[in-house]
TIRO-2110 file (N, C-alpha, C; in Angstrom, 1 decimal):
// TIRO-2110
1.2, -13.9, -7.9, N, 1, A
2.6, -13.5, -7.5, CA, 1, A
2.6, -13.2, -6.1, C, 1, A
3.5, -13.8, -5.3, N, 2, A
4.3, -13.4, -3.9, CA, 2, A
4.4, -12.2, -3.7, C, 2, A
4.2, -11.9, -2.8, N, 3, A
4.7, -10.4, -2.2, CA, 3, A
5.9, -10.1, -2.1, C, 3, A
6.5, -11.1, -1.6, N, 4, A
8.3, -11.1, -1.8, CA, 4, A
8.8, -11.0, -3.5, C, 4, A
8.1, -11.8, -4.1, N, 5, A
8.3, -11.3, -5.6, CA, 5, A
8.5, -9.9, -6.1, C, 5, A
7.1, -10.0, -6.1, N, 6, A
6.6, -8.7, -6.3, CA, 6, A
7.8, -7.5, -5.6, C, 6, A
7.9, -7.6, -4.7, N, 7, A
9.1, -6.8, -3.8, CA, 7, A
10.2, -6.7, -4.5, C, 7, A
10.5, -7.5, -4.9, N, 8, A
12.3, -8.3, -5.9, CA, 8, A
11.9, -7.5, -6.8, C, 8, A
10.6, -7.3, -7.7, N, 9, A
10.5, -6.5, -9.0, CA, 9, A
10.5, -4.7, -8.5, C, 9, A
9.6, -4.5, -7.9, N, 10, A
9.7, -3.0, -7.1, CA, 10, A
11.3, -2.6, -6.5, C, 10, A
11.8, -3.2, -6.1, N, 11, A
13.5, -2.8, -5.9, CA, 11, A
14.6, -2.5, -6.7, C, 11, A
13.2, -2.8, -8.2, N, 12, A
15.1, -3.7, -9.3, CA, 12, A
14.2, -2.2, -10.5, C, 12, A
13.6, -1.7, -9.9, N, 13, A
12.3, -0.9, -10.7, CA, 13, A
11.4, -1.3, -11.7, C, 13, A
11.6, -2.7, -11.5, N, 14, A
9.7, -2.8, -12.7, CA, 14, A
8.5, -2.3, -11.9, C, 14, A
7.8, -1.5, -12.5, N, 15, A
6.1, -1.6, -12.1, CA, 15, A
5.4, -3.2, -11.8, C, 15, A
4.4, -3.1, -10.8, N, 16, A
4.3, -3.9, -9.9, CA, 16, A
2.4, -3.8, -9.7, C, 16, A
1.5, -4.3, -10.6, N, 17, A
-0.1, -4.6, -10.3, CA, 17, A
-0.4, -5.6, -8.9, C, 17, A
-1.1, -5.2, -7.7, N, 18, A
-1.3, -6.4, -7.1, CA, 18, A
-2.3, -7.1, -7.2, C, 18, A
-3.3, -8.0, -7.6, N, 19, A
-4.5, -8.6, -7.7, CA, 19, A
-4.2, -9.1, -6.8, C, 19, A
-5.7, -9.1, -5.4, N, 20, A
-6.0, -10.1, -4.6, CA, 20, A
-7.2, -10.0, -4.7, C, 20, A
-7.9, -11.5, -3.8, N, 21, A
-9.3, -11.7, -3.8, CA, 21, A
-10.1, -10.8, -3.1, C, 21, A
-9.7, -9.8, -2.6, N, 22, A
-10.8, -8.5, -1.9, CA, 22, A
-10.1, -7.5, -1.7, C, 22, A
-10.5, -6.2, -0.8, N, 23, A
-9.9, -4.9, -0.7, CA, 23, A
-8.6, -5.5, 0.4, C, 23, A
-9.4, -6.0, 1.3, N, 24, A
-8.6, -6.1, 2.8, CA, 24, A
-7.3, -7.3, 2.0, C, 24, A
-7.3, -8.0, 1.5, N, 25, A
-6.2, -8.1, 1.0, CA, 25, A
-5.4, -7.9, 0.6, C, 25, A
-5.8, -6.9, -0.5, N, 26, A
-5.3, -6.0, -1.5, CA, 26, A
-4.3, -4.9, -0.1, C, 26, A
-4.9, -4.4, 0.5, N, 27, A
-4.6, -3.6, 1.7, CA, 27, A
-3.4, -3.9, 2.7, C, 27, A
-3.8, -5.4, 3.0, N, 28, A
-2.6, -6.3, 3.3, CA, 28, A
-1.5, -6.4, 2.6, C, 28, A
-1.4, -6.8, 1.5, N, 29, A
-0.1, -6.9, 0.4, CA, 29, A
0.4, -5.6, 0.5, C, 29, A
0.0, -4.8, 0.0, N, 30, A
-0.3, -3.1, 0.0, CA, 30, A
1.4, -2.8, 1.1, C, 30, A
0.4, -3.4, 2.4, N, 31, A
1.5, -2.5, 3.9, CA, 31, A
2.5, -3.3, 3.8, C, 31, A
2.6, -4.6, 2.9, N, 32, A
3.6, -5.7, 3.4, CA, 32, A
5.0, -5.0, 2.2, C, 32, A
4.9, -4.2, 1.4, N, 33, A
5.7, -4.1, 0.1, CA, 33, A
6.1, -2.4, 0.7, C, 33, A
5.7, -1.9, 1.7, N, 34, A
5.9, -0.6, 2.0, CA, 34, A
7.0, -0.8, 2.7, C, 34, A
END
């Protein structure tokens, strides 16, 4: 799932898991949805 997705569900209030391939990405998506 997109971060922008992901974003569209966190605004509308669904709960929102992110899986990525490592921490520093996980970390990335992370600051991108704040």
């Amino acid at each position: 799932m997109g971060v922008g997705i992901a974003h569209a569900f966190l605004i509308n209030g669904s709960d929102v898991v992110v899986v990525e391939r490592d921490s520093q990405a996980a970390i990335e998506a992370s600051e991108r949805l704040q």
